[in-house]
Phi, psi and omega in degrees: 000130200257163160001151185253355162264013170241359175279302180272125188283138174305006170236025192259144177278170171325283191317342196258332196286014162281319169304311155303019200237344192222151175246030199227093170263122172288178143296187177244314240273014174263306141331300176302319186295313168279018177298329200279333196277319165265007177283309195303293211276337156292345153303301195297334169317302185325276203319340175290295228282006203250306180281302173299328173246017131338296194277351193281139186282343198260023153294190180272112192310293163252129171268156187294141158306281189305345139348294257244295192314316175312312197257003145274003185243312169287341161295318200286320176316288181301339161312296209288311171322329177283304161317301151334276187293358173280315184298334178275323191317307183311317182278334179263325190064172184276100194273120151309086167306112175227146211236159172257354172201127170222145353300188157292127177253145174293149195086349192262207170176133184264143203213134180175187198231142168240136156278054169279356162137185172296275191341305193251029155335301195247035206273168175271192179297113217272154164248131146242157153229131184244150192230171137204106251249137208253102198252125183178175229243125196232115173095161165262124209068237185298327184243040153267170194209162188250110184252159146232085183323110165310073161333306199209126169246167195193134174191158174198176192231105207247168178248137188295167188231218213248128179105347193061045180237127173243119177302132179259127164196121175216119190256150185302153157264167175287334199246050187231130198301131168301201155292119161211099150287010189273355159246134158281009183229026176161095191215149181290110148265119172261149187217164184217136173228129164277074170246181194193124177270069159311148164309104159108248231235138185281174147257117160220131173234142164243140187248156168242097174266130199279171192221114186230155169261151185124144177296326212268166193232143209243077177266125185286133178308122168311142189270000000 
């Protein structure tokens, strides 16, 4: 059984190398939601202090109306997107990607499970998809930004199978880049999205699958 330093590729940062090591992957779409809750409560901040010291003489004498608007229309947005993702976190729970071999060797296929449960026997059809993405940095000073270039996509559409288990199984191509996270601002990603058009609210989750180069297959210590 070899090493968790012969597992992890030298372009993986620390923090991530626990992942090549588990055959148990969370999802993000957990993440998000509290991305959203706090983009939501700093909006509603902006906007009080806009409407309170609004009223203060040493403020801005009028605030413009389309200001005010703006920013009750980007609260009401981010509300409701917070909201939204809190009832599918509820109704889906944060569903566990467990995989049968991590890392992934390039050339391979990745093969693994989603568990959501008895309850989603009869759920309708899955998408899955896998890319895998050239994530850096564009443009200079004040107007760069992180884009990500697709390298490579890959997909398909599977049926839940007994039990609420959604099969993973997609294979790499050979000719594609591993997991590289050691700069964050020009970095290798595989990411796999899981989706699925439940009645009312969908099911979509995202995963980051580490990737390693190379034939050989890795089995990872159970979690």
């Amino acid at each position: 059984m070899r090493s968790g330093e012969d597992i992890v590729p030298s372009g993986v940062s620390e923090d991530a190398a626990d992942q090549f090591l588990s055959t148990q992957i969370s999802g993000s779409e957990k993440g998000s939601l509290i991305g959203a809750w706090v983009g939501t409560i700093v909006c509603c901040v902006i906007l009080g202090a806009f409407l309170f010291f609004g009223k203060m003489p040493w403020f801005i004498d009028e605030i413009p109306d389309p200001i005010l608007w703006i920013l009750a229309a980007v609260v009401a947005v981010s509300l409701g997107k917070a909201i939204w993702e809190t009832i599918r976190l509820k109704r889906f729970g944060d569903p566990i990607l467990e995989l049968n071999i991590v890392p992934v060797p390039v050339d391979s296929t990745l093969e693994g499970r989603i568990n959501l449960g008895p309850a989603y026997s009869n759920g309708p059809e899955f998408s899955i998809k896998l890319q895998c993405l050239h994530c850096h940095e564009r443009g200079g000073g004040k107007g760069s930004h992180m884009v990500e270039d697709v390298l490579w996509s890959a997909g398909n559409k599977v049926s839940l199978m007994p039990g609420g288990i959604v099969p993973i199984s997609i294979a790499l191509p050979k000719d594609q880049p591993e997991t590289n996270d050691e700069n964050p601002f020009d970095s290798i990603l595989w990411r796999l999205t899981v989706t699925a058009p439940f009645k009312g609210i969908g099911f979509c989750e995202k995963y980051e699958i580490p990737v390693r180069s190379g034939s050989q297959g890795v089995i990872a210590k159970p979690t």
